[in-house]
N, C-alpha and C positions, 0 to 999 in steps of 0.2 A: 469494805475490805479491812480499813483497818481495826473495825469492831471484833470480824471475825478473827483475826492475828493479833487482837492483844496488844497493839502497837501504842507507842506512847504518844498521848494528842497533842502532846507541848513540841513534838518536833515534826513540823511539815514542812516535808522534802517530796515538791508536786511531781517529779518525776521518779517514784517509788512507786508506782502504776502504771503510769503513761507519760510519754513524751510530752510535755505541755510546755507549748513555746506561743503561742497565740493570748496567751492572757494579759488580760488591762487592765488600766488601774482602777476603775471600776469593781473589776474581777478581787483584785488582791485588796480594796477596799471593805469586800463584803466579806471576805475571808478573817483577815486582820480583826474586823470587828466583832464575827463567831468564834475567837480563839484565842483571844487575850491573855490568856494565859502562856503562849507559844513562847517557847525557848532558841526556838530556830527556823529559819527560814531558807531554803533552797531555790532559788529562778533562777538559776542557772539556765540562760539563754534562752531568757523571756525580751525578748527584743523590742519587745510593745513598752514596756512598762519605763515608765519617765519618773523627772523626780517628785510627781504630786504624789506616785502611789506607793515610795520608799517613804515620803515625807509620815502620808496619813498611817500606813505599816506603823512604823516606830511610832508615831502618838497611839495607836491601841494597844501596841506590843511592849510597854515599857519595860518587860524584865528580857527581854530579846539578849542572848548571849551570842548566836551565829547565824550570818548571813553571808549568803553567797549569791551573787548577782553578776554572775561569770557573763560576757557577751552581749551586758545589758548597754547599749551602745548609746542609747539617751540620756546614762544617767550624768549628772555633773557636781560640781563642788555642790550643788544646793542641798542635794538628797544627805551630804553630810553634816553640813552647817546647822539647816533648815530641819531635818533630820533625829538620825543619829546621835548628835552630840547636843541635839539638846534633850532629847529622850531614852535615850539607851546607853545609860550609863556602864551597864553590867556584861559590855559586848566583849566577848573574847575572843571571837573569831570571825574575824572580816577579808574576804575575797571580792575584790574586784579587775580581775581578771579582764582585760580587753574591755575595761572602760576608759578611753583615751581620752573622756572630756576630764577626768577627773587628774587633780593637777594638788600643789603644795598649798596654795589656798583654803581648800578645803581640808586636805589632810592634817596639817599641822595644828591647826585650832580643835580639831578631833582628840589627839592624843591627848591632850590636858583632859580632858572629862574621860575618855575610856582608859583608864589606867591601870587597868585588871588584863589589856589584851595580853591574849599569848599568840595568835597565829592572825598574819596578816600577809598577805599574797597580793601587791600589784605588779605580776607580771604583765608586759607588753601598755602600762600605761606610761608611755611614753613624756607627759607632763612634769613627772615626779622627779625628782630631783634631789639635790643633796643636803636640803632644806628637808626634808621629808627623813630621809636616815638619821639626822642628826635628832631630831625630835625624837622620835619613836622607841631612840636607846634613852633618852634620858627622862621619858615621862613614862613609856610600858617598860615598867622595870622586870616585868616577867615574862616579858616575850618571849617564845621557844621558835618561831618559825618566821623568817623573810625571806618572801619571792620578788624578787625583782629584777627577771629575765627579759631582755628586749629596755629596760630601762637606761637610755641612750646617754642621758643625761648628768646621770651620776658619773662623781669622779676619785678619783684617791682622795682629797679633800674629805668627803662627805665619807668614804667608807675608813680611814683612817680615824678618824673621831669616833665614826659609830663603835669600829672596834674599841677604844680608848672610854667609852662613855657604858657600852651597854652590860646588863648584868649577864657573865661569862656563866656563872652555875646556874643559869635556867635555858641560855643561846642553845638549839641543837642541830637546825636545818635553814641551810642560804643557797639562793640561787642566785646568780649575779654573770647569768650564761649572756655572752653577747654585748656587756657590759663595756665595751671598745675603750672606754678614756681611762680605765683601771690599768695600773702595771704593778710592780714586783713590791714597789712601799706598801702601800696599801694590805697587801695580799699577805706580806709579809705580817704588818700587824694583828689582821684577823688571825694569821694558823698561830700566832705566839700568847693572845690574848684569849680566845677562843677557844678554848681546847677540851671542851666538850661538846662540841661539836659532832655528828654522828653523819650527818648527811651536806655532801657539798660538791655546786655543780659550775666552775668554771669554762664550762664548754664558751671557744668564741673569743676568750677573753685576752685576744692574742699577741699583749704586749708580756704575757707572761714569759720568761724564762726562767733558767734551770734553778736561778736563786729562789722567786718563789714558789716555784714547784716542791724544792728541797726543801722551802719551811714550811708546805702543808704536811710533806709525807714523813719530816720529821717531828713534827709537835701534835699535829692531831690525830694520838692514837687510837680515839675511838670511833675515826671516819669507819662507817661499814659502807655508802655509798659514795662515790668520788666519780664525777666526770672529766677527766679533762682532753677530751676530744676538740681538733680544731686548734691544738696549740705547736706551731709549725717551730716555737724556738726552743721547744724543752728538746731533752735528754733523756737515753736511759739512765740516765747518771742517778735521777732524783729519786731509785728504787732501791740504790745501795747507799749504806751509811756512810757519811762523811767523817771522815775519821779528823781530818784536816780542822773544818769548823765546828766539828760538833762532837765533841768527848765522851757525851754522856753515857752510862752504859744501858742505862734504861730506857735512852732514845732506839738504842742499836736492837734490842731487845725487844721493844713495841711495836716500834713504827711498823707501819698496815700492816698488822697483825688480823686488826677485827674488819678489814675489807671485805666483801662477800660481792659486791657489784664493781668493775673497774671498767 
């Protein structure tokens, strides 16, 4: 199939044909080693596959730029230690998604070698912590995308730095839904530091009030998606300008202007 469609052989995404969730690492063994060349890897909710068969992947795959290992529920710090970071230097885009073994051990020691990431998704890994935010702004200086929805752990601590540490003209997309021990400092920092930001999902996050509400809808004027469902202490306050703290006219001007999802 992909011969007939012309499809590029350096990105194999197994579920571009068919549902493949049964594969092991055997399977991705013999794969990895026919296609060396591959730039990208899709398992997304290859539930078999552990860390021998991430491990052996990256040693055939070493120009490997994205992986997604959504639901891979085996995998753990080793597959990036062991991995990853010691062979795929060139990665820019890593999802792991509902893999709850994987924890700040393994993350941290990653970011020093992948230093090109732009898009990195650990929602729902539960492990990760503020030890992991703080790295990630100050070694992927080009990061454009953090998910870190269901991430229990983190706190203003860790997202107050990462706002204060990470490079703002490349940041565009944060999730931080569900994120419980975040309140109004924090939040505050990101929409004032942040502000190219385009997509952002507070849902859950419900020590929020009208303060930080009012510094996302006042300084990030190029949010087009914004969630904040789930927040029981805002206001409609945080949709008109404040005249009171905030003078600017170009605040009054912008702000969600470029909204299109609310």
């Amino acid at each position: 199939t992909q011969a007939e469609t012309d499809a590029d052989q350096r990105i194999c995404d197994l579920h571009q044909f068919h549902t493949i969730t049964n594969m092991s690492d055997n399977d991705l063994s013999i794969l990895a080693d026919n296609r060396r060349l591959t730039l990208a890897f899709n398992l997304a909710q290859c539930d078999d596959i552990t860390d021998d068969g991430i491990v052996m992947a990256a040693r055939f795959c070493t120009s490997l730029q994205a992986l997604t290992v959504d639901g891979c529920k085996h995998l753990t710090d080793r597959s990036l230690l062991a991995g990853l970071k010691k062979y795929c230097a060139s990665l820019n885009l890593l999802s792991l998604q509902k893999c709850h073994l994987v924890s700040d051990r393994g993350l941290v020691p990653l970011f020093h070698s992948t230093t090109k990431l732009r898009v990195l998704n650990l929602n729902y890994c539960k492990e990760v912590s503020d030890e992991t935010v703080k790295e990630v702004a100050q070694h992927c200086r080009m990061v454009e995308l953090l998910h870190l929805a269901f991430c229990t752990q983190i706190t203003d601590t860790g997202l107050y730095t990462f706002a204060m540490t990470v490079n703002a003209k490349t940041f565009r997309s944060m999730d931080i839904s569900y994120c419980r021990q975040i309140s109004d400092d924090s939040i505050e920092a990101i929409a004032r530091k942040c502000v190219k930001l385009q997509f952002l999902n507070v849902c859950g996050v419900n020590r929020i009030t009208d303060i930080g509400a009012k510094a996302i809808t006042h300084n990030l004027w190029l949010l087009t998606h914004l969630n904040f469902e789930d927040l029981y202490m805002i206001t409609d306050d945080i949709f008109f300008f404040d005249h009171q703290r905030d003078g600017r006219k170009a605040a009054e001007a912008q702000m969600i202007t470029n909204l299109t999802e609310l």
